[in-house]
C-alpha positions as CSV (number, residue, x, y, z in Angstrom):
1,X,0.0,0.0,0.0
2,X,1.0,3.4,-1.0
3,X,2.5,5.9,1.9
4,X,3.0,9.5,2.1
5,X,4.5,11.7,4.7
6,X,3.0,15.1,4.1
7,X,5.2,17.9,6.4
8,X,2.6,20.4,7.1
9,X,-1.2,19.6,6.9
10,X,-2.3,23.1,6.1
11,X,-5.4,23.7,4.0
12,X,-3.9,22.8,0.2
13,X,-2.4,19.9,2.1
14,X,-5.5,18.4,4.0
15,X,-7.7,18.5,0.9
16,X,-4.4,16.4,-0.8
17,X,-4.1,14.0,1.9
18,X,-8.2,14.0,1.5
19,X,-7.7,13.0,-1.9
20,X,-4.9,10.1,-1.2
21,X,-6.8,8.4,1.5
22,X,-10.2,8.0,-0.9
23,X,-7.4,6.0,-2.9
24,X,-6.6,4.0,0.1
25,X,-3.4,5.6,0.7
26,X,-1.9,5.4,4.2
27,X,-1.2,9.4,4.9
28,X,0.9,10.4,8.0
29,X,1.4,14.4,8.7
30,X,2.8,16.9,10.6
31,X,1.0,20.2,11.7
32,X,-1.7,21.3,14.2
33,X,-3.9,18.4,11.9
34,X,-1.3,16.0,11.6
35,X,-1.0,13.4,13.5
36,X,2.9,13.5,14.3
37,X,5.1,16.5,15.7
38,X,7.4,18.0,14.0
39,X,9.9,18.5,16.4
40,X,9.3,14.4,17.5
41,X,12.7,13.6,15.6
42,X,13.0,9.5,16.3
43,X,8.7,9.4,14.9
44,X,8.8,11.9,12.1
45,X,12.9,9.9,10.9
46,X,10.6,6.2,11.5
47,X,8.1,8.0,8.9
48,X,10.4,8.9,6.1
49,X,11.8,5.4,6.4
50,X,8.6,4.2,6.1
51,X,6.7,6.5,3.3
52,X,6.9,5.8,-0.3
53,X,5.9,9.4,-1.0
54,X,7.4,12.7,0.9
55,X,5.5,16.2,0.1
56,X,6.6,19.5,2.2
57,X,3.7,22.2,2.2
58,X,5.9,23.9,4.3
59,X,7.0,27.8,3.8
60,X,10.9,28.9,5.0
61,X,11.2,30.1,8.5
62,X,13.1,33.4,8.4
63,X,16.1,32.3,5.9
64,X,15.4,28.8,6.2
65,X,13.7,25.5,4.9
66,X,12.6,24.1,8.5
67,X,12.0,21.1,6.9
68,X,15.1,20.7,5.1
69,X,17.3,22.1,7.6
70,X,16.0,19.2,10.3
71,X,15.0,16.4,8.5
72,X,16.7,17.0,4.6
73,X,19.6,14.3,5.3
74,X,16.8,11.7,6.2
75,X,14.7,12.7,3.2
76,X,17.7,12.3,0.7
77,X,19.0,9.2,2.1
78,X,15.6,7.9,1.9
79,X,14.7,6.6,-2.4
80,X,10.9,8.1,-1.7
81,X,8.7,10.8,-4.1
82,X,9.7,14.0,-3.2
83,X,7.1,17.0,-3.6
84,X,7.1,20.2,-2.3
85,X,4.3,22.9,-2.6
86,X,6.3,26.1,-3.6
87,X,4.8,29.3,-4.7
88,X,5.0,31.5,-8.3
89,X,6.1,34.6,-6.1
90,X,9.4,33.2,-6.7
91,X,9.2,34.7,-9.9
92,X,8.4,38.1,-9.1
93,X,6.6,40.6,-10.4
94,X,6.6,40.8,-14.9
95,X,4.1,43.8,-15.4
96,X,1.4,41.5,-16.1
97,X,3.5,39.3,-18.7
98,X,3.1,35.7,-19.1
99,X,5.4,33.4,-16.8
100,X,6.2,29.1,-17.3
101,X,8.7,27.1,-15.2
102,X,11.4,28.2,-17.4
103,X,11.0,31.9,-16.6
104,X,14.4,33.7,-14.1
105,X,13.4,33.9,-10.3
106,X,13.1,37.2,-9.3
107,X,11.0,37.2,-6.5
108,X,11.2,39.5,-2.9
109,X,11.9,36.4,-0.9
110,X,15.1,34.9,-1.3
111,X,14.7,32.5,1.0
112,X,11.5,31.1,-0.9
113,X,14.1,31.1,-4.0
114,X,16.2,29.0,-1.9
115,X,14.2,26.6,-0.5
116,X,12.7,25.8,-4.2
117,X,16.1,25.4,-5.5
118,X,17.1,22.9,-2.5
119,X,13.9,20.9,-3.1
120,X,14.9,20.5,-6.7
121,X,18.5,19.9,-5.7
122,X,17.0,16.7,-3.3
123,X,15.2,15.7,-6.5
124,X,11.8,16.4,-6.0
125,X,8.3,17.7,-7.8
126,X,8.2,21.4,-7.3
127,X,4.5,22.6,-7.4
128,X,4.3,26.7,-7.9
129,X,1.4,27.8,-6.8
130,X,-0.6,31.4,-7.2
131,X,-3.5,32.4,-4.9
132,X,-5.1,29.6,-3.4
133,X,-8.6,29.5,-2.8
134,X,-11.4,26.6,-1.8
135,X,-14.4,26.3,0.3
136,X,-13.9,28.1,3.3
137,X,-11.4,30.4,2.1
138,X,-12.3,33.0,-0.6
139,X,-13.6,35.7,-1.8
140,X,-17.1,34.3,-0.5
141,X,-16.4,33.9,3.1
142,X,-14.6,37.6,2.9
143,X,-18.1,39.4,1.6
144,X,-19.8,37.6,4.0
145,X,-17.7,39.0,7.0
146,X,-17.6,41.9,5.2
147,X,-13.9,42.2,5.0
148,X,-13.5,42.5,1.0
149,X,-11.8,45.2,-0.7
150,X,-11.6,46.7,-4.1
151,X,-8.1,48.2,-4.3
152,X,-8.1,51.1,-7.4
153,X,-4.4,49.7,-9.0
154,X,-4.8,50.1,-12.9
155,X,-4.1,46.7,-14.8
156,X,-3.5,44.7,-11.7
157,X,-3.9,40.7,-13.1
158,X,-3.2,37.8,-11.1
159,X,-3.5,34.0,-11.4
160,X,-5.2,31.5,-8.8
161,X,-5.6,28.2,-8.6
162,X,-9.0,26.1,-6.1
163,X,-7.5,24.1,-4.1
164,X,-9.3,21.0,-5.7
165,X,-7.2,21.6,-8.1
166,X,-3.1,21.8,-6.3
167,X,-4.4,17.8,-5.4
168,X,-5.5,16.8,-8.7
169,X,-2.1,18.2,-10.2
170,X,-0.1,16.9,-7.4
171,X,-1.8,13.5,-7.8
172,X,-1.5,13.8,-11.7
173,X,2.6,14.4,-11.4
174,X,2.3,10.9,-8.6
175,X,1.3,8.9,-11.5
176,X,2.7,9.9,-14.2
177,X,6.4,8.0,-14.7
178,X,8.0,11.6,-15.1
179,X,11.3,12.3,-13.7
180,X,11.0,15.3,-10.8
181,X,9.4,18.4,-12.5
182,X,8.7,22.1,-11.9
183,X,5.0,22.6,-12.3
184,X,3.4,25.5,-12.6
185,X,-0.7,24.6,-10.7
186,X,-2.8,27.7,-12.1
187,X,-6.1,28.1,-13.7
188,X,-6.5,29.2,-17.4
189,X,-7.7,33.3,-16.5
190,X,-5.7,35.3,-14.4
191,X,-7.6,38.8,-13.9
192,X,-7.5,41.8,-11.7
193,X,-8.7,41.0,-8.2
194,X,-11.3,43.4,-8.4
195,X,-13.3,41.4,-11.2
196,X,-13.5,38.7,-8.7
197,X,-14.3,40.5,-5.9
198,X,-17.0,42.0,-8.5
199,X,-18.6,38.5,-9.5
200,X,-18.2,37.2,-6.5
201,X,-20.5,40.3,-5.2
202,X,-22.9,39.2,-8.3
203,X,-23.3,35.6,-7.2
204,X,-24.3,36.7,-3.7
205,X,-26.3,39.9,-4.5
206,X,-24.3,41.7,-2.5
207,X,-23.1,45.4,-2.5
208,X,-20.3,46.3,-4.3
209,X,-16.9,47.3,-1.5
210,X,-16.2,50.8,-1.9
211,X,-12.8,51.3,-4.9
212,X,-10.6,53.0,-3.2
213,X,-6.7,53.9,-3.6
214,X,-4.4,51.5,-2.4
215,X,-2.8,54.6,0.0
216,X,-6.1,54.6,1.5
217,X,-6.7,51.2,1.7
218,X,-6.0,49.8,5.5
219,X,-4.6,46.9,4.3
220,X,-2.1,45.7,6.4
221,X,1.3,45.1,4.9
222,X,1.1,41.2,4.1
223,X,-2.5,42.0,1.5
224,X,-0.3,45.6,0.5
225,X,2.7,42.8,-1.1
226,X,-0.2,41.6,-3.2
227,X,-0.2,44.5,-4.9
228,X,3.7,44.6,-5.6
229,X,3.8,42.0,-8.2
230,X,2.0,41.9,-11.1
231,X,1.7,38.5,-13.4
232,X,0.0,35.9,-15.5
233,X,0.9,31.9,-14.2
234,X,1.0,30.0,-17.6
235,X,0.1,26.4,-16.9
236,X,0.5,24.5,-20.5
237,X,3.1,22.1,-19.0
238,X,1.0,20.6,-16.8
239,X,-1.4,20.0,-19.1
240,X,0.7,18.7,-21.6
241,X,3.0,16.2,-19.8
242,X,0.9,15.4,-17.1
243,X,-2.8,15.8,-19.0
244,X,-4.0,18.3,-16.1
245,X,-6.6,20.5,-16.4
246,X,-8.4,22.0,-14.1
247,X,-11.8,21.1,-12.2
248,X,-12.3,24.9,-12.0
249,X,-10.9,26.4,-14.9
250,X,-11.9,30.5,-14.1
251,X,-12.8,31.8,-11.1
252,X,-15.9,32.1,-11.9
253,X,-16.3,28.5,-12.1
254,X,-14.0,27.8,-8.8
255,X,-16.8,30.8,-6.9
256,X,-19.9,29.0,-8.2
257,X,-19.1,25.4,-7.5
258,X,-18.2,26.6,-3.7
259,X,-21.7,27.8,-3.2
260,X,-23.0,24.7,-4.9
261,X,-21.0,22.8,-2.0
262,X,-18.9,20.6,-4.8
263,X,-15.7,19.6,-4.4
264,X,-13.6,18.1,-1.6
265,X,-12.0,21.2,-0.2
């Protein structure tokens, strides 16, 4: 029987270890939902020795890959899957221009860089992800608490990705008998985060969130390093060598089969 270790059972994690069990996968974890501790050495070492699949969701801690800085000699002496759930700021902002796995890494966090490079270095899947969103996390809930925001930032576009689909990708590169890969996980229309906020408004007939400058804003200073990057994730590799596409191709899609309760996010 299939075994994976997943390091860090966050939300794009559960709904991947959700989609590996309803396979019959044995799935061990670590995180607040896991079911080991991270910092329980002897248990976590016993895992890897055990798993036939390793995946880190986890993000660097200050200038470092916690993962890789405490368990990385385990994990390389160990012939498993490797995955690891990075993220497209690596490539930095591109004034809205197009970006695949073969674009330079130019992003504000070096140590995001770093830890993507390592993971590749230990021979493993690297997943790039945009902004991730699912039930229980979108635009949706944000209206509802009435915490959206329309920011006024001229020709803005970003790319997203439900979190249905980070498993089905993930899953897709699992079986396929590909050596290790980057994989840009994005759907096919990146658009301004206003127009989602705007449809999102549509779908629950509610009132639009005032536009206002992004000075006046109140965002704090993580939602304000949205704003700093500008891109469109293109995701034709995926599709191509792994025959991906996505459950929820737009947003639009992703928004309306949340309030139709689909999907195992």
């Amino acid at each position: 029987m299939p075994s994976i270790l997943i390091f860090g059972l966050g939300y794009s994690a559960q709904v991947i270890a959700a989609h590996l069990r309803a396979r019959g996968w044995q799935v061990a974890a670590t995180g607040s939902a896991g079911n080991l501790a991270f910092t329980d050495h002897p248990a976590v070492t016993q895992a890897i020795a055990r798993s036939t699949h390793i995946l880190s969701s986890v993000p660097p801690a200050g200038d470092t890959d916690p993962v890789l800085t405490t368990y990385g000699a385990a994990i390389a002496a160990h012939p498993a899957w490797r995955g690891y759930l990075s993220s497209t700021g690596v490539y930095g902002d591109t004034a809205g221009a197009w970006v695949d796995e073969t674009a330079p890494l130019n992003g504000r966090r070096p140590a995001r860089i770093a830890a993507d490079r390592a993971w590749q270095a230990l021979g493993a899947h690297i997943f790039r992800l945009p902004g991730i969103y699912g039930p229980g996390r979108s635009v949706l809930d944000r209206i509802a608490q009435s915490r959206a925001h329309r920011v006024d930032v001229p020709g803005q576009v970003f790319s997203r990705i439900h979190v249905d689909d980070i498993a089905t990708g993930v899953l897709a590169a699992i079986d396929a008998p590909i050596p290790p890969t980057i994989w840009n996980l994005a759907d096919d229309l990146p658009v301004a985060q206003n127009t989602v906020v705007e449809a999102a408004c549509t779908l629950l007939n509610a009132p639009l969130p005032p536009l206002r400058p992004l000075s006046q804003s109140g965002l704090p200073p993580v939602a304000l390093d949205f704003y700093a990057e500008n891109r469109r994730v293109a995701n034709g590799r995926a599709k191509r060598l792994l025959g991906w596409r996505p459950i929820w191709p737009t947003y639009v899609d992703g928004l309306r089969g949340i309030l139709a309760g689909a999907g195992k996010g």
